[in-house]
N, C-alpha and C positions, 0 to 999 in steps of 0.2 A: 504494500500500500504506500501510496507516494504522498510523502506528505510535504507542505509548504510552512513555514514561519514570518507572520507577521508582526512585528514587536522591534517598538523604536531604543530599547533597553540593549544595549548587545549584551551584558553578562547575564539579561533575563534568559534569551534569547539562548545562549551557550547553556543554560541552566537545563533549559527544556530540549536543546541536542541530545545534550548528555542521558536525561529520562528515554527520548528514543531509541538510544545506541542499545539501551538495556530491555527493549521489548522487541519480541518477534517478530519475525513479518511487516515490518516497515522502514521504511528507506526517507533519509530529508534528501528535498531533489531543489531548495534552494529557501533562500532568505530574502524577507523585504523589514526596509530600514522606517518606511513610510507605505501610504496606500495608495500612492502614483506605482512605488516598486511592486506593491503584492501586483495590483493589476495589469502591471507589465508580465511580474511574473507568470504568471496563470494564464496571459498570450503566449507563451515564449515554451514553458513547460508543458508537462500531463500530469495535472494535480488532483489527488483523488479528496486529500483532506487538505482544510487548511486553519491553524491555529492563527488565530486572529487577539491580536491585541485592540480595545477600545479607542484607549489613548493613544491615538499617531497623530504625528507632526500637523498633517495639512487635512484630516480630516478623520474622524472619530469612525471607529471601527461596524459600530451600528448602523450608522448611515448610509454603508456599501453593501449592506446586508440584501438591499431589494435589488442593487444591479447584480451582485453574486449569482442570486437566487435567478433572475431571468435570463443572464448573458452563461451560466453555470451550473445548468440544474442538474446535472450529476455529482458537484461540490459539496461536500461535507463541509461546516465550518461549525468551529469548537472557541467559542469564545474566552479567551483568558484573559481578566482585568481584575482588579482591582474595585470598581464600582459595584455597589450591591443597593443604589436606588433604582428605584422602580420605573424612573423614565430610560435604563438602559433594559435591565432586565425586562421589563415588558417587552418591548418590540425586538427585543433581541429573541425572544421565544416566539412572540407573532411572525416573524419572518425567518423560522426554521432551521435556527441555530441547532444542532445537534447535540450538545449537552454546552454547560455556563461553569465554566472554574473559577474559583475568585482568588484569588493573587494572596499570599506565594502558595502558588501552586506544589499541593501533597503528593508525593512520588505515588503513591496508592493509589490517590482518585484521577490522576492522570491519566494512570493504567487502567485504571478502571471504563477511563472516558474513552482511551484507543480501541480497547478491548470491545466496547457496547459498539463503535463503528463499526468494526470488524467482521465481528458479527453481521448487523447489521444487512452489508453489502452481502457477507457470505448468504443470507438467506433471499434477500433480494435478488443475485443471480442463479438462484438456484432451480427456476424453474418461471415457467409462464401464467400459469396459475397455481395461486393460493387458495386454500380455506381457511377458516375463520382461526384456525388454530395458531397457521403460518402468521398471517396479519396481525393477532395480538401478542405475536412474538415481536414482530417489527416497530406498532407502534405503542404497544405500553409495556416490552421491555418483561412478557412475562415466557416463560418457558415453554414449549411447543406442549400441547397434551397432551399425555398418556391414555394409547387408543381404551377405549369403555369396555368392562369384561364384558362379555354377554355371560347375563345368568338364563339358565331354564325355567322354565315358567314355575309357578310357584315357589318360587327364591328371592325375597325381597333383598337388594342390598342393605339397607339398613338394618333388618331384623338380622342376615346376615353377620354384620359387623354387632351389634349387640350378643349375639349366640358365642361369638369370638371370644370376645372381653369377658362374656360369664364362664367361659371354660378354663381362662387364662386363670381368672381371680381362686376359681378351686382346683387348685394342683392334685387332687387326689383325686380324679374322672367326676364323670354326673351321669347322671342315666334319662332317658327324655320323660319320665315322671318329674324329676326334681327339674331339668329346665323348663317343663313348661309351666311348673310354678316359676318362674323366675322370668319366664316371657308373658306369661298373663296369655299361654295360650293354651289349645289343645295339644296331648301327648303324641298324636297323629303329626300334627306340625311340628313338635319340636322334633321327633324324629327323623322326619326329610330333612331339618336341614344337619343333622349330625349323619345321617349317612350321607347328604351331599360334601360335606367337608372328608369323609372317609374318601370319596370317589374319588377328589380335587389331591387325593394324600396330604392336606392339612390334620388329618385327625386319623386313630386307631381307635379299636373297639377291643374290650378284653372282656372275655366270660369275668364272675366273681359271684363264687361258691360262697352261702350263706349256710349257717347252723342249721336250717329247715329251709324248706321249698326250692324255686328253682332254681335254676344259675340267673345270677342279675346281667346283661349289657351293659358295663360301664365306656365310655370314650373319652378319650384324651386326646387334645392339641400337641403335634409334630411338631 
């Protein structure tokens, strides 16, 4: 990932080299001193990201955010300044800043910031269509979902995960008498789903010889 520097500070500037020389997968492919240079830059170069400082010489970093955005719509930009009022920060977000660092920049949330691009583009060019999953990977930054088990009919997942947690709590088995005292149900249901979990190999069933009568079914959680 090619990334650009914009920051009128050279030791800041050197600061945030240095943070990229230490993450993977990205490359600086040049430096601007002001926002005449970024924008030369970004002619001249192939810039995938670019950190942008607020405060430059001839004109504040916000400001170039709507030509960026029109003349550069493949342009990641990662705002690094110093300001934390709300006439930067707002339109710094309304006009599609990629994440906002605020100065001096933590070697962690840096990384953190390259990292969330990275991504980012990795799932963007991943394919031509998304589903909803893909998209609230991209824009609220949540993790892809975990495809839904399908259960068989008459297997609720929540009675499910209840049946779980009652088997967990008694370490010495249960027999579908005593969970369906404990589900408020019939002995018929609590026993489908303790042989559903024998089936799934979450659960074993063991005979248990009493003093008199029959062998009881006990099960136990794998």
């Amino acid at each position: 990932m090619k990334i650009a520097i914009a920051e009128d500070d050279f030791r800041v500037a050197s600061i945030h080299e240095q943070f990229l020389e230490k993450i993977d997968g990205v490359k600086v492919v040049g430096k601007a001193l002001n926002a005449s240079e970024a924008i030369d830059l970004l002619e001249e170069q192939e810039v995938d990201v670019l950190l942008l400082d607020n405060y430059l010489p001839d004109r504040s970093g916000v400001s170039l955010l709507p030509e960026l955005r029109s003349n550069y719509p493949k342009l990641d930009v990662i705002l690094i300044t110093a300001s934390t009022e709300k006439n930067v920060v707002e339109p710094a977000i309304r006009n599609g800043v990629l994440d906002y660092i605020v100065k001096p920049a933590d070697f962690n949330r840096f990384k953190a910031a390259l990292e969330k691009v990275m991504n980012r583009r990795d799932v963007l060019d991943s394919g031509k269509e998304f589903n909803q999953s893909v998209i609230d990977q991209v824009i609220l930054g949540r993790p892809p979902a975990a495809n839904p088990v399908s259960l068989p009919k008459g297997i609720d997942p929540l009675t499910l995960t209840k049946v779980q947690e009652t088997m967990e709590r008694l370490q010495y088995g249960i027999n579908a008498e005593e969970l369906s005292e404990h589900l408020g149900a019939s002995r018929t249901t609590a026993r489908r789903y303790l042989e559903y979990l024998i089936s799934e190999g979450k659960a074993k069933a063991e005979l248990e010889y009493g003093i008199v009568g029959r062998p009881e079914r006990k099960y136990y959680l794998i």
